[in-house]
C-alpha positions as CSV (number, residue, x, y, z in Angstrom):
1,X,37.0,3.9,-30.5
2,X,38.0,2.7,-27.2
3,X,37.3,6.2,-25.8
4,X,33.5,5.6,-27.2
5,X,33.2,2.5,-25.3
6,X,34.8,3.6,-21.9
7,X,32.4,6.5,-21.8
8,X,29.4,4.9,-22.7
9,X,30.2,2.0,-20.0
10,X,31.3,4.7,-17.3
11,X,28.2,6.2,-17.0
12,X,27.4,8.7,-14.2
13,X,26.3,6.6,-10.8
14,X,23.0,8.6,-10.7
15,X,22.1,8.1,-14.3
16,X,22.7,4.5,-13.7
17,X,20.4,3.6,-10.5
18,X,18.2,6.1,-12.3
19,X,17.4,4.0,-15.7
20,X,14.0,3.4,-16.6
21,X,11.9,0.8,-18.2
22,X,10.1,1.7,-21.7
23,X,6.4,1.2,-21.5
24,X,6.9,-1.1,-24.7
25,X,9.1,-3.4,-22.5
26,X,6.7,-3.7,-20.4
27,X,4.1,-4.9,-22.7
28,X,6.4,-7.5,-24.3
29,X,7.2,-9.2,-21.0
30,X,3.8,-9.4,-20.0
31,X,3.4,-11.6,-23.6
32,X,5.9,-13.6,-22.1
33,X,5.1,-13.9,-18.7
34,X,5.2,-17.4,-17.4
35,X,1.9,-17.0,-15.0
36,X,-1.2,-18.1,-15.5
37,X,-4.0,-15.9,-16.8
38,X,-6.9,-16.9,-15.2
39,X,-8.6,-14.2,-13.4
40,X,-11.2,-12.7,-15.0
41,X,-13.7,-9.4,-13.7
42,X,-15.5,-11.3,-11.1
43,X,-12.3,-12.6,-9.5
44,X,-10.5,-9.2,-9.9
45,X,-13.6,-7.4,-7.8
46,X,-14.0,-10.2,-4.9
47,X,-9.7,-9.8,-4.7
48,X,-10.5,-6.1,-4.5
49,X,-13.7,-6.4,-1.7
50,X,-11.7,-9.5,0.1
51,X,-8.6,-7.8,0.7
52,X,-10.4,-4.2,1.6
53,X,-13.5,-4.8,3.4
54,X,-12.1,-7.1,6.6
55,X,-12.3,-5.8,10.5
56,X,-13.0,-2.6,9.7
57,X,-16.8,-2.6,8.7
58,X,-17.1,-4.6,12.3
59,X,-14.6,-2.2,14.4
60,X,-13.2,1.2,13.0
61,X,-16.9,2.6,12.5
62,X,-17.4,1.8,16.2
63,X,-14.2,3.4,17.0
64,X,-14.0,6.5,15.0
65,X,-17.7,7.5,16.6
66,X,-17.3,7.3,20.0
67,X,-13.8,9.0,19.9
68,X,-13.6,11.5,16.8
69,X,-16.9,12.4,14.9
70,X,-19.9,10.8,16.7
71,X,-22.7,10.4,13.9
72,X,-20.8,12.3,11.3
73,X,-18.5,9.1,10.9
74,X,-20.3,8.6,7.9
75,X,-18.8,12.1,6.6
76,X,-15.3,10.7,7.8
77,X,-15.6,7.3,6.0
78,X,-17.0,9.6,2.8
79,X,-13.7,11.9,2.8
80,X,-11.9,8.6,3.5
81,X,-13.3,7.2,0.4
82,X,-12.2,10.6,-1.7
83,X,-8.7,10.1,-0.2
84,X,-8.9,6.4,-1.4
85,X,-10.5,6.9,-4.8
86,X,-8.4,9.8,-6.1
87,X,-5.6,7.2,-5.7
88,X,-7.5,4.2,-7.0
89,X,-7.4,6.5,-10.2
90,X,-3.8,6.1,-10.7
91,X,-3.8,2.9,-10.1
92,X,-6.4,2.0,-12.7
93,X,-4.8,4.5,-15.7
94,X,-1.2,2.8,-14.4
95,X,-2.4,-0.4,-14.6
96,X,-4.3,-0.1,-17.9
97,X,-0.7,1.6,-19.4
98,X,1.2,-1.1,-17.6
99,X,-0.3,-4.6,-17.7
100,X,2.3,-6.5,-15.4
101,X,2.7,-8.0,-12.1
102,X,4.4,-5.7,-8.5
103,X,1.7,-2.9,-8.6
104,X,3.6,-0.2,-7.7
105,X,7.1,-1.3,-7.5
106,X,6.1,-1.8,-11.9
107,X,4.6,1.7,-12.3
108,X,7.5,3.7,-10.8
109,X,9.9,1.5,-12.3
110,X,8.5,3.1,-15.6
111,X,7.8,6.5,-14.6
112,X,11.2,7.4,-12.0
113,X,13.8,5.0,-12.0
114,X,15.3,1.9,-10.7
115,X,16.1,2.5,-7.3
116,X,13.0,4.6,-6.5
117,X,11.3,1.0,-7.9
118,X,13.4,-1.0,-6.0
119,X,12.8,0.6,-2.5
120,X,8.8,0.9,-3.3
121,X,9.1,-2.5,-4.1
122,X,11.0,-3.5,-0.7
123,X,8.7,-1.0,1.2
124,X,5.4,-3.2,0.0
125,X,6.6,-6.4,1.0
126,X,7.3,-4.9,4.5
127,X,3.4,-3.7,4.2
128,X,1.8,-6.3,3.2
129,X,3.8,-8.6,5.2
130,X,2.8,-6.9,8.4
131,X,-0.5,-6.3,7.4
132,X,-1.0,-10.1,7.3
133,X,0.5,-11.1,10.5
134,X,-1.9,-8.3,11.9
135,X,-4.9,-9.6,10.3
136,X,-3.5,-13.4,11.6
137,X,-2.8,-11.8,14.9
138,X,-6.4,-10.4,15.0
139,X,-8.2,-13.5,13.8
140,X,-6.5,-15.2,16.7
141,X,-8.2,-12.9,19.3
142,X,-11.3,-12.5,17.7
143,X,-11.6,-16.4,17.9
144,X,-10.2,-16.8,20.9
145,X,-12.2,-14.2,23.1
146,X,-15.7,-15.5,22.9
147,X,-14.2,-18.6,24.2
148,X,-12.9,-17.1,27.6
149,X,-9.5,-16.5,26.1
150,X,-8.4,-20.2,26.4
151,X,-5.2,-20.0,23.7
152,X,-4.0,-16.7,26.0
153,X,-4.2,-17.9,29.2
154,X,-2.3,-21.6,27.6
155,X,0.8,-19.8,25.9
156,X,1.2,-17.3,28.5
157,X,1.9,-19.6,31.9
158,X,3.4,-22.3,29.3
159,X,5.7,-20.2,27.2
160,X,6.4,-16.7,28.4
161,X,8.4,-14.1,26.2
162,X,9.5,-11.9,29.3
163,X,10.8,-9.3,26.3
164,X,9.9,-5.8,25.7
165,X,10.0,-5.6,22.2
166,X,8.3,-8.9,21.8
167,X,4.9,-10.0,22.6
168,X,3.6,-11.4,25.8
169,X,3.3,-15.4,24.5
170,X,4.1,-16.6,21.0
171,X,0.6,-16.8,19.4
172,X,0.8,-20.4,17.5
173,X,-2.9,-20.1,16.2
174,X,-1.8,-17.3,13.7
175,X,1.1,-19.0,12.8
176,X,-0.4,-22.1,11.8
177,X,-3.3,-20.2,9.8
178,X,-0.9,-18.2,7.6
179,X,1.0,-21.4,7.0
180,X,-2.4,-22.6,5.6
181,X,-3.1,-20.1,3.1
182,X,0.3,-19.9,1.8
183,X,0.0,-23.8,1.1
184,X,-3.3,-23.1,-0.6
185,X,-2.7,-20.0,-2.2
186,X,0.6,-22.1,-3.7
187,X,-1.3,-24.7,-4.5
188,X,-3.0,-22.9,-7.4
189,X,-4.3,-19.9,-8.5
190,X,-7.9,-21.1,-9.5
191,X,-8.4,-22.9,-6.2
192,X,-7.6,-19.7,-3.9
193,X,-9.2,-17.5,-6.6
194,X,-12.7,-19.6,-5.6
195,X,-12.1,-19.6,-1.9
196,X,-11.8,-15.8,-1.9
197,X,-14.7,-15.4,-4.0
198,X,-17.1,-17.7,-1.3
199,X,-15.3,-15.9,1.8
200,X,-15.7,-12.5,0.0
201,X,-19.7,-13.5,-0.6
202,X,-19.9,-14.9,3.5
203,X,-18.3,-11.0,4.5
204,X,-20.9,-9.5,1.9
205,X,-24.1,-11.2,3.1
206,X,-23.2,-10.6,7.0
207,X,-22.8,-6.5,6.3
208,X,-26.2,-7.1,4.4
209,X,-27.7,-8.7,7.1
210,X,-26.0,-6.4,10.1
211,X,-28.2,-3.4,7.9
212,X,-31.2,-4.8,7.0
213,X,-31.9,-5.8,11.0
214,X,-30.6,-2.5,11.9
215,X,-33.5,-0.9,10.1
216,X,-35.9,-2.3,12.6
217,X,-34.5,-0.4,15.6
218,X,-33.0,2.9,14.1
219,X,-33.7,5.8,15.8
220,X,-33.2,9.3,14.1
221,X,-33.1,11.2,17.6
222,X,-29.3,9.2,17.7
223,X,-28.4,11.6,15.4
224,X,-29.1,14.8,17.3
225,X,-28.9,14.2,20.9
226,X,-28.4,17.1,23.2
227,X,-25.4,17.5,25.0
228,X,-27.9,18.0,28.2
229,X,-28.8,14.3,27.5
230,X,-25.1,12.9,27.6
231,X,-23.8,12.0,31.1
232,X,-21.2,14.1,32.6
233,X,-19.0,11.4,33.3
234,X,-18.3,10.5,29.4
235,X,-16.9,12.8,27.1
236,X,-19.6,13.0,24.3
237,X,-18.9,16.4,22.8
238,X,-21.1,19.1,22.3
239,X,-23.9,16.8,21.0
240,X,-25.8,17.1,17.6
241,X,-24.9,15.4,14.4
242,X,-21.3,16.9,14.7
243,X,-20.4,16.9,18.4
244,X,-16.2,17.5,17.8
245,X,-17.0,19.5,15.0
246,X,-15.5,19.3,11.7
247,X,-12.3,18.4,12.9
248,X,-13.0,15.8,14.5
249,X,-14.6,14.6,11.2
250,X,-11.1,14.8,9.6
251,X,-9.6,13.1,12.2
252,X,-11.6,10.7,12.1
253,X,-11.3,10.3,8.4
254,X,-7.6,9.7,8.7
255,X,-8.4,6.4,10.6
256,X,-11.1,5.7,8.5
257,X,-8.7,5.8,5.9
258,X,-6.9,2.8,6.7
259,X,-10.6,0.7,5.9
260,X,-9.6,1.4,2.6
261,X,-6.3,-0.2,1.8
262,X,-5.7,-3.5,0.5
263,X,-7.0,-2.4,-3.4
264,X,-4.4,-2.4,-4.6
265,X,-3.7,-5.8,-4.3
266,X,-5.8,-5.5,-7.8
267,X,-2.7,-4.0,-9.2
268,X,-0.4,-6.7,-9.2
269,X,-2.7,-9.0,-11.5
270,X,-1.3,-7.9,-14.9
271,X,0.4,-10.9,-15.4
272,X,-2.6,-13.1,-14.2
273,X,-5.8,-11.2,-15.3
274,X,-7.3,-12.4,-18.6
275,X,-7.7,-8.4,-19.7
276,X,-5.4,-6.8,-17.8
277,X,-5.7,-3.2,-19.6
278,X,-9.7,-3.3,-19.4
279,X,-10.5,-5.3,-16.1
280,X,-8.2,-3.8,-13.7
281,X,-9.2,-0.8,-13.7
282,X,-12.6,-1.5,-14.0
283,X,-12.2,-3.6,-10.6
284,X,-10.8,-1.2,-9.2
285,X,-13.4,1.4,-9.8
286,X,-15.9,-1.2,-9.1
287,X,-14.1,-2.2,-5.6
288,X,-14.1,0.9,-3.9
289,X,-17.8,1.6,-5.1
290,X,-18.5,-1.6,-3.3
291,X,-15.8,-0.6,-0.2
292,X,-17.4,2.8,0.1
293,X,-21.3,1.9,0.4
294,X,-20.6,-1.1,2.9
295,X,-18.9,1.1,4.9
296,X,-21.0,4.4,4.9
297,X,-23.7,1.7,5.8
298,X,-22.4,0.4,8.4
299,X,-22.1,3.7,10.1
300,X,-25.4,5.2,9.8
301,X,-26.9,2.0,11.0
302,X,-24.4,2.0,13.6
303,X,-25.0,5.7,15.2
304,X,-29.1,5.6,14.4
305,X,-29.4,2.3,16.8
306,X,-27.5,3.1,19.4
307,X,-26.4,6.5,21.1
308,X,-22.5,7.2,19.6
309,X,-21.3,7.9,23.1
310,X,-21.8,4.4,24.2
311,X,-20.3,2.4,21.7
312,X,-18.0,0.0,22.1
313,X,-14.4,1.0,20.2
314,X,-13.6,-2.7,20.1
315,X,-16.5,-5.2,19.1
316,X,-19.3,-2.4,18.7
317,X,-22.1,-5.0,17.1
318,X,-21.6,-7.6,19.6
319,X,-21.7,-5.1,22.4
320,X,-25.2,-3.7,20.9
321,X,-26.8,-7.1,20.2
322,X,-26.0,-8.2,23.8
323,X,-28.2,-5.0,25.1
324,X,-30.9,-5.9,22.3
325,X,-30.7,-9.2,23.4
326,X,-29.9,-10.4,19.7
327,X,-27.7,-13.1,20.6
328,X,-28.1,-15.1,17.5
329,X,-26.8,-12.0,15.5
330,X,-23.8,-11.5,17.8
331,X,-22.4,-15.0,16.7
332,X,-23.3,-14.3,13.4
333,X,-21.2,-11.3,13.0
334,X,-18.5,-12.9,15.1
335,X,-18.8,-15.9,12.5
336,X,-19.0,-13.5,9.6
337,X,-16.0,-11.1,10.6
338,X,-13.7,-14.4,10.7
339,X,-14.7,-15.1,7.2
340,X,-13.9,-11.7,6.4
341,X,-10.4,-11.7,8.2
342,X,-9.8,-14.5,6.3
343,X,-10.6,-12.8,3.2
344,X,-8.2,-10.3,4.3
345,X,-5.3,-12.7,4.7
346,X,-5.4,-14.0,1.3
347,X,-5.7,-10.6,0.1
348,X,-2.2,-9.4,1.7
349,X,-0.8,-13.2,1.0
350,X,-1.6,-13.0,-2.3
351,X,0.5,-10.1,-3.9
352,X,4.0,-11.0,-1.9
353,X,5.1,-13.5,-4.3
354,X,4.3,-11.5,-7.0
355,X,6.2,-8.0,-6.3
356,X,9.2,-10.8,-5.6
357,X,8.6,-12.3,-8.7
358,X,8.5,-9.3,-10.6
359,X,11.9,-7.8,-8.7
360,X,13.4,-10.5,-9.1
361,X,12.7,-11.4,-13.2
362,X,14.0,-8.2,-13.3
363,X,17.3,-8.9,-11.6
364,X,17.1,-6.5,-8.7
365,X,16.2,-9.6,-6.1
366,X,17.5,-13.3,-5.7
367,X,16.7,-15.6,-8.4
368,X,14.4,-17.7,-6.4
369,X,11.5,-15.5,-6.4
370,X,11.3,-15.6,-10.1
371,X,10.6,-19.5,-9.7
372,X,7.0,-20.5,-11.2
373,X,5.8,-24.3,-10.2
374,X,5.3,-25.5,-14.0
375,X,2.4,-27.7,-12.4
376,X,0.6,-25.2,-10.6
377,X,1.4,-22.2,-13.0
378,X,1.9,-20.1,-9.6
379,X,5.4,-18.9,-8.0
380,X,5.5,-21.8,-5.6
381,X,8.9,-20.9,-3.4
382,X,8.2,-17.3,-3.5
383,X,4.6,-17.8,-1.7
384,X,6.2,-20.1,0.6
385,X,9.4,-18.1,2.1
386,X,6.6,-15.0,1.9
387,X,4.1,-16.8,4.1
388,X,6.7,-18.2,6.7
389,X,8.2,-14.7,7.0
390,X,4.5,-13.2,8.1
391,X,4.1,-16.1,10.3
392,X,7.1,-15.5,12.0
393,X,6.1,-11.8,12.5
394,X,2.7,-13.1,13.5
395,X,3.7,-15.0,16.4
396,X,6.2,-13.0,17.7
397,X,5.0,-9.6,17.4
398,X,1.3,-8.2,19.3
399,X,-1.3,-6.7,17.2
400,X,-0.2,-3.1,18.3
401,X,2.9,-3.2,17.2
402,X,2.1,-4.7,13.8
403,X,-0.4,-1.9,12.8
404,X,1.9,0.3,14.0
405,X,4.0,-0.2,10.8
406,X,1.2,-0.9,8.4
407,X,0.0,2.4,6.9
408,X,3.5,4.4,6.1
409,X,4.2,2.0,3.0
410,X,1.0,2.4,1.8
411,X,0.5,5.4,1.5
412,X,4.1,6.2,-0.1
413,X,3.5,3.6,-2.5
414,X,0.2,6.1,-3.8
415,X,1.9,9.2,-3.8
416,X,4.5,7.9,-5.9
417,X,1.9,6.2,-8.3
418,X,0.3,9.8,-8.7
419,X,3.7,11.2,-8.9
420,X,4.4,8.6,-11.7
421,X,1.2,9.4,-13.4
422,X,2.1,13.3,-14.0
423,X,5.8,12.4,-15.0
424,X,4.2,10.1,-18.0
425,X,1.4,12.3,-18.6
426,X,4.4,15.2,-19.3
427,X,6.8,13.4,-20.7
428,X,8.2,14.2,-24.3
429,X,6.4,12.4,-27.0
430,X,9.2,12.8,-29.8
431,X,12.1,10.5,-28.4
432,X,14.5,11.5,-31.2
433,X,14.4,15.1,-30.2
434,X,16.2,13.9,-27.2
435,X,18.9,12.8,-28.8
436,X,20.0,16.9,-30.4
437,X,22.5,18.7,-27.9
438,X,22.0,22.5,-27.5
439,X,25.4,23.4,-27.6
440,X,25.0,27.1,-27.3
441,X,24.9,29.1,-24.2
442,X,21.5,29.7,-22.9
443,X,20.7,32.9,-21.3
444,X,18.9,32.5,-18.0
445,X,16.1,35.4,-17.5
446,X,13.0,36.3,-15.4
447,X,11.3,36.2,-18.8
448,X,12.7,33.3,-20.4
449,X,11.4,31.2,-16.6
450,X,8.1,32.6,-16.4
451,X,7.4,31.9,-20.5
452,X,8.5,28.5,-19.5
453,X,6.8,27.6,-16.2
454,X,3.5,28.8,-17.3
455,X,4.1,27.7,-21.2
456,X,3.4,31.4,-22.3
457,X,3.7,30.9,-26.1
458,X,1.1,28.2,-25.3
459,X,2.7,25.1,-27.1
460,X,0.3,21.9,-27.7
461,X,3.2,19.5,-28.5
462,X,5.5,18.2,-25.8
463,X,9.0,18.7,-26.1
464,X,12.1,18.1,-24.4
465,X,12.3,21.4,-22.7
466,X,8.8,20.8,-21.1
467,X,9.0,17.6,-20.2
468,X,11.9,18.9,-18.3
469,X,9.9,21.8,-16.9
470,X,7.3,19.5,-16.1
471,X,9.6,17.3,-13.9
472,X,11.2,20.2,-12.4
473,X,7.5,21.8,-11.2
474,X,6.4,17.8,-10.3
475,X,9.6,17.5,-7.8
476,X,8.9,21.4,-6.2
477,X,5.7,20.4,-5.7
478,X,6.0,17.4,-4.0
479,X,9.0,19.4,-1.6
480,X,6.1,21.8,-0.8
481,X,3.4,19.7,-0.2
482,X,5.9,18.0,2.5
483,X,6.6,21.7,3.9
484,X,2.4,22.3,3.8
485,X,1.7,19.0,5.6
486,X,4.3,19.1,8.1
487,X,3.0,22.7,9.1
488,X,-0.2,21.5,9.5
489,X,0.8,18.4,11.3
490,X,2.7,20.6,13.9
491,X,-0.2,23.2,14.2
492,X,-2.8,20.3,14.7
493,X,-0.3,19.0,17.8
494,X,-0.3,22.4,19.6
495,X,-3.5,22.7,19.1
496,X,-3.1,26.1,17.4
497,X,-1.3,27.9,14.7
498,X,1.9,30.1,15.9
499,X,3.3,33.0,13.6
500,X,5.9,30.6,12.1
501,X,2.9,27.4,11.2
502,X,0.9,30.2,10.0
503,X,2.9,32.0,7.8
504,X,4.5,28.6,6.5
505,X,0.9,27.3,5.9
506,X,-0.3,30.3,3.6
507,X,3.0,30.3,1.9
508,X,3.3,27.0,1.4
509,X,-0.3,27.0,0.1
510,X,0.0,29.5,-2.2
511,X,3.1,27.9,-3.6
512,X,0.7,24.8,-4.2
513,X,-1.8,26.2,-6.2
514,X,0.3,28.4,-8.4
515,X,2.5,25.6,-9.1
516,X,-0.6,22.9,-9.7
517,X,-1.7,26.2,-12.1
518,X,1.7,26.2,-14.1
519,X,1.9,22.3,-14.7
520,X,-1.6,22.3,-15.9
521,X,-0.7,24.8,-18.5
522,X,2.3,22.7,-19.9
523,X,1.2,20.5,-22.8
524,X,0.3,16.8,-21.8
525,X,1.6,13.1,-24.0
526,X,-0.9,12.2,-26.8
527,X,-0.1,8.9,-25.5
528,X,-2.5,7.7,-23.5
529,X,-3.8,4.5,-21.6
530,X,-7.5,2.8,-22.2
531,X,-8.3,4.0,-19.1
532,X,-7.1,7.2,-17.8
533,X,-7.4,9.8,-14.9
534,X,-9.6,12.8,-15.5
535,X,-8.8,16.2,-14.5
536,X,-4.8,16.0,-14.4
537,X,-2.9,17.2,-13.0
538,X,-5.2,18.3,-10.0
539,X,-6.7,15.2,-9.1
540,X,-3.1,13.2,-9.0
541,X,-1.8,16.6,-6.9
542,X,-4.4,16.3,-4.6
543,X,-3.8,12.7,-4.2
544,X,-0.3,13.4,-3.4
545,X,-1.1,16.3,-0.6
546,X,-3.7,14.4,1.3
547,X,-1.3,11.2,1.1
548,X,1.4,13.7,2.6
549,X,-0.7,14.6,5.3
550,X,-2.0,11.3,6.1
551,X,2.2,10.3,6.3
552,X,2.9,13.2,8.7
553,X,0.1,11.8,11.3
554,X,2.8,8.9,11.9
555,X,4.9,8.6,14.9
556,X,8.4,8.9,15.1
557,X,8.9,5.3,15.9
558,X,7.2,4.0,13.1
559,X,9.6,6.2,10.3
560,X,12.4,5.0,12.6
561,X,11.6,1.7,12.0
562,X,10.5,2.1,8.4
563,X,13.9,3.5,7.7
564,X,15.7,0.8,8.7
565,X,14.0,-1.5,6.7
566,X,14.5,0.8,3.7
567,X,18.4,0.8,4.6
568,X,18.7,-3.0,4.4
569,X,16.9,-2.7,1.0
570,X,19.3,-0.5,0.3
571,X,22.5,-2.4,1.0
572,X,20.6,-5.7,-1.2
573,X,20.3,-3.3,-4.2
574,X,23.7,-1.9,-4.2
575,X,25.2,-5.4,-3.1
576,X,23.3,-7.7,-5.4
577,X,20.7,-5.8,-7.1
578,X,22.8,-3.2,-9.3
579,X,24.9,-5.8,-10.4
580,X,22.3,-8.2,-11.8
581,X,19.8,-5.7,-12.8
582,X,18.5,-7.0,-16.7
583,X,18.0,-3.2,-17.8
584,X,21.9,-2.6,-17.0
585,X,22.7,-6.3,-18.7
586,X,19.9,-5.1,-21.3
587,X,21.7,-1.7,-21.9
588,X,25.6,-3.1,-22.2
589,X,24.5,-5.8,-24.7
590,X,23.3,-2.6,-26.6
591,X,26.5,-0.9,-26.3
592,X,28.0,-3.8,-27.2
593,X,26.8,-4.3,-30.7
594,X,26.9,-0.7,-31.5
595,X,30.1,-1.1,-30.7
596,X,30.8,-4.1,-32.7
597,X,29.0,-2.1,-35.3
598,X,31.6,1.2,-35.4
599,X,34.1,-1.5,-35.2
600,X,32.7,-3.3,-38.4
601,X,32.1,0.4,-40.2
602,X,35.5,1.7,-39.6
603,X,37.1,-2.1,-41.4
604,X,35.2,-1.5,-44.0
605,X,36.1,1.9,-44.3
606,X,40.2,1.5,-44.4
């Protein structure tokens, strides 16, 4: 009996940081959850549009059509939004299965394993860390340059950071402003809830009002001038609707990509949302439908009123209303992008303390974090260490260097929700078949792997043999797609394809297909979500590519960084993490009384 115990308490490292949650767990901790549910649709949607629509409807159309696709940016922010959507799917069918707060630090706990959850988890609250301090740090300029720069030129002859890494002067406006709505986002969730919602409605009416007056001067000539009509001196294509041509469309719907995230913040409602399985999703569906017309918009009123070569990258509808003469609407959509920055801030604020609370409730991060004020229902210390960290970041670091680390968790964090999505959608149905042992020999033949890959006897019922298969062709795939995108990257840099790219490319791409072919035949779980994605597994796979690709645009100093933060993560979970972890104290109570049990059996049997 001691044997027994010894092996099952000596389990294999790997199968250990490995463990998974049950989806029934899952759904019995969010009965218990100590948060307050009081969100319902309306607040869900303006969380959604707050945290997604922000600088970009005032800047990145303006920027994306004088460098990358002239008046096609609309085409760019329209494959942006297909990039965007096709992972706003998963989301919504994860977090209809999985109705708890941490987004996707909660859905990979489920469908990969503990550490892959853990370091998602640490990943986003690098993300959305930075991606506040940016949002702070740009709020601060945007404020302070239609004033003559007064804050700049203060800080900078008053207290110098002579560093390299550092910025040039410690920005104290964007500290303090953080500081601010960490106090009122901890204060209580209805009061930052309402706040949102009137900033949300402020961002909403200025984009209806920057298109509605755009209508008076548009000018459909803008959208096929000559290139005999563009000076020689400015580098405006070759004219025409698509002057860079449709690559230049595709680059520019990489940046445009970027408008879109902040969504997710959606996702890490379940434990606050009022109907978690039916209004998240449905927010989320609802949020990009609202994302994706603002923005398209935006850009054709942008390129019809004024010539795309002579935008301005930075402040394009200021720049235009100054040489209209609109004055009155420059200081409105200065006032009205503040509002929306704002809106922005609460939106990356807002999920910190709950991917912290939901790590640590589950044991992988300090205790502290799982701390909810019982007066304002909201997890008061969390918010406030969460808020202090960004501020810090905020002043210390320039806005270049803060977006430089923004997108990479991101978009990991929606490949490995797609990635969780197919796992699930595979998995074995019958748990108790998992429990008989082949102990015979199984012959390995050419035969016996093709039957299996492409489920040739055409089984409806999963089993444990293909929801290993499935895995097995998930995990290929996703090595592939890295080997596609990284040939593509490196052909896009030299600006053509050598033998090697080229070959890899058709290979690679080949490989994709046949292998997105054989998991589609494998038989899918009967258990399904309210909500759930259509056409898996190729809309999840396609998620998973363009996110790839999207990753491999990065520079090497941003995974350099990003890796370093991931190692620290590391060294918490194996430190503190693995030792505290509630599934391992979960799963040794179990052994435990099965234990006791034998023990008990085996008394009564001598």
């Amino acid at each position: 009996m001691a044997e027994f115990r010894n092996y099952q308490n000596d389990q294999s490292f790997m199968r250990t940081i490995l463990r998974r949650k049950k989806e029934s767990d899952l759904s019995t901790e969010a009965t218990k959850n100590q948060l307050s549910r009081v969100l319902g649709l309306l607040d869900l949607i303006s969380l959604g549009v707050g945290s997604t629509l922000g600088l970009g409807a005032y800047v990145l159309a303006g920027e994306v059509a004088v460098k990358f696709a002239g008046p096609s940016v609309v085409l760019s922010f329209a494959f942006a939004a297909i990039a965007s959507a096709l992972s706003g799917l998963c989301y919504a069918e994860f977090a209809s299965r999985v109705p708890k707060a941490g987004s996707a630090y909660a859905f990979s706990y489920v469908g990969i394993g503990e550490i892959v959850a853990f370091l998602i988890g640490w990943d986003l609250i690098l993300e959305y860390s930075i991606g506040c301090a940016s949002i702070a740090r740009a709020l601060s300029g945007h404020i302070d340059k239609p004033l003559g720069y007064p804050m700049r030129l203060f800080f900078t002859n008053t207290f110098p950071m002579n560093v390299d890494f550092l910025a040039p002067y410690p920005d104290l406006f964007s500290f303090a402003s953080i500081l601010l709505l960490t106090l009122l986002i901890a204060w209580g969730m209805k009061e930052s809830s309402l706040l949102n919602k009137i900033f949300t409605v402020v961002n909403l009416l200025t984009v209806a009002i920057v298109v509605m007056t755009g209508l008076y001067k548009i000018d459909i000539s803008n959208w096929n001038l000559p290139k005999e009509k563009i000076p020689p001196n400015i580098n405006g294509g070759e004219g025409g609707f698509l002057p860079f041509g449709w690559s230049g469309v595709f680059v520019g719907a990489a940046t445009c990509f970027y408008g879109f995230v902040g969504f997710d913040a959606i996702a890490t409602t379940g434990e606050e949302a009022k109907r978690p399985t039916r209004d998240i999703p449905l927010a989320i569906v609802i949020s990009l439908s609202i994302i994706t017309f603002s923005y398209c918009s935006i850009a054709i009123i942008l390129t019809l009123i004024w010539p795309y070569y002579l935008q301005d990258p930075e402040a394009p509808f200021p720049h235009i209303y100054q040489q209209l003469g609109w004055y009155a609407l420059e200081w409105i959509v200065t006032i009205g992008a503040v509002f929306a920055l704002c809106t922005n801030m609460i939106g990356t604020l807002f999920p910190l303390p709950r991917i912290l609370y939901s790590m640590a409730s589950d044991g992988l991060l300090f205790h502290i974090f799982s701390k909810v004020d019982p007066k304002t229902k909201t997890p008061f210390w969390g918010t406030f260490i969460c808020g202090a960290f960004a501020a810090i970041l905020s002043s210390l670091f320039d806005l270049q260097q803060l977006m430089n680390m923004m997108s990479i968790g991101t978009l990991m964090a929606y490949s490995l929700v797609c990635i969780c999505v197919l796992i699930l959608r595979y998995k074995n149905d019958n748990p108790e078949e998992c429990k008989v042992r082949d102990n015979g020999r199984v012959r390995v033949s050419l035969m016996r792997l093709l039957s299996s890959s492409f489920n040739l006897p055409k089984s409806q019922i999963t089993t444990k043999k293909t929801g290993r298969t499935s895995i097995i062709i998930i995990l290929a795939y996703l090595v592939v797609s890295v080997c596609f995108c990284s040939s593509v990257s490196i052909a896009q840099n030299e600006g053509k394809f050598n033998m090697f790219t080229y070959v890899t490319c058709i290979v690679s791409g080949v490989c994709l297909l046949v292998l997105c072919y054989s998991l589609s035949r494998q038989p899918q779980s009967t258990n399904r979500p309210t909500f759930h994605v259509p056409l898996v597994p190729f809309v999840p796979c396609l998620s998973v590519v363009l996110n790839i690709y999207l990753m491999t645009q990065l520079d090497t100093s941003t995974w350099i960084r990003f890796t370093v933060w991931l190692f620290i993560g590391l060294l918490i979970y194996l430190f503190y993490g693995l030792r505290y972890s509630v599934e391992r104290l979960n799963q040794r109570r179990m052994q435990d009384e099965t234990y006791m049990k034998q023990i008990r059996y085996e008394t009564q049997v001598y």
